[in-house]
N, C-alpha and C positions, 0 to 999 in steps of 0.2 A: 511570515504570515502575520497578518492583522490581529494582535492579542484582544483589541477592542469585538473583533468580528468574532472570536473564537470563544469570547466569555457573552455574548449574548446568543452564540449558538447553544453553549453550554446551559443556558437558561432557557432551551425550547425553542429559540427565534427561527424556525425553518426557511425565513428568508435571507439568513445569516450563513448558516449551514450549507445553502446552495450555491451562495457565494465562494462558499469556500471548498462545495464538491467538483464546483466548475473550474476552479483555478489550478486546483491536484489533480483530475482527472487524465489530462492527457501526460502528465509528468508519471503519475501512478502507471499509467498503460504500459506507456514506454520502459520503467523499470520491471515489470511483473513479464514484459514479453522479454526481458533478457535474463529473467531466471528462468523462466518458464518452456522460452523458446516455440513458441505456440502462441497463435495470434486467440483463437479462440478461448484457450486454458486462461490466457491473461487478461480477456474482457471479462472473464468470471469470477475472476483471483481481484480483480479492481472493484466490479460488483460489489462483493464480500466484505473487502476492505472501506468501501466507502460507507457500507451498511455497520460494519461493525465498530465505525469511530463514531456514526452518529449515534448508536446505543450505548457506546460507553463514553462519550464525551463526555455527558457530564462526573465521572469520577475523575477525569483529569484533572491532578492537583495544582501543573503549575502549566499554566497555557504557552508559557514563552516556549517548551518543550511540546510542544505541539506537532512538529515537525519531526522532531524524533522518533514519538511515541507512534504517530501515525503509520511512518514507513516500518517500522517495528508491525504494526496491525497488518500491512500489506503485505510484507515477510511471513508472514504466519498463514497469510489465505493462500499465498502462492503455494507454503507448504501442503497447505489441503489440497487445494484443485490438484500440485503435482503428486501429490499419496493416491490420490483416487486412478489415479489411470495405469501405477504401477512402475515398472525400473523402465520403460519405454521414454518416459521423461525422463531429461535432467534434474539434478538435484540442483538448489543452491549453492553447495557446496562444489558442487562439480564444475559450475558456472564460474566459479570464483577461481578456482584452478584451470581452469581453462584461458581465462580473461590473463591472469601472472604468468603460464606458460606463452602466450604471443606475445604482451610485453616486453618479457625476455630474451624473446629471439629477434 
């Protein structure tokens, strides 16, 4: 990610920011629909997260970690949207034991 784009988002630039909600978006999707497993849970779980890096970007201390902290935010929304609808969804957790149990075999 563009640290130039990311520190003038961090500064309000919302034409900066959309740059950068358009280029994560479909990467965000795609990750959030394979915790989530639900195409709907995970346009909501992306939602959240796009909403929740532009309210806290600017406390972001080092932008070149951008990329971490963000999927880190998306991780978290997925946890919400998946707590809201109950053990019906998979967890994370269970996603990730599932992904090492086929690799394995």
């Amino acid at each position: 990610m563009d640290t130039d784009l990311i520190i003038r988002a961090q500064h309000g630039d919302k034409g900066a920011y959309a740059l950068i909600a358009t280029e994560i978006a479909d990467r965000f999707l795609a990750v959030a629909r394979r915790i989530l497993r639900d195409l709907d849970l995970a346009e909501d779980a992306t939602q959240q997260a796009l909403l929740a890096i532009w309210q806290d970007l600017p406390q972001l201390r080092d932008p070149a970690r951008f990329d971490a902290w963000s999927y880190r935010l998306l991780v978290r929304a997925c946890y919400g949207e998946g707590g809201r609808y109950g053990a019906g969804h998979p967890t994370f957790e269970s996603c990730l034991r599932t992904s090492r149990v086929r690799s394995t075999t």
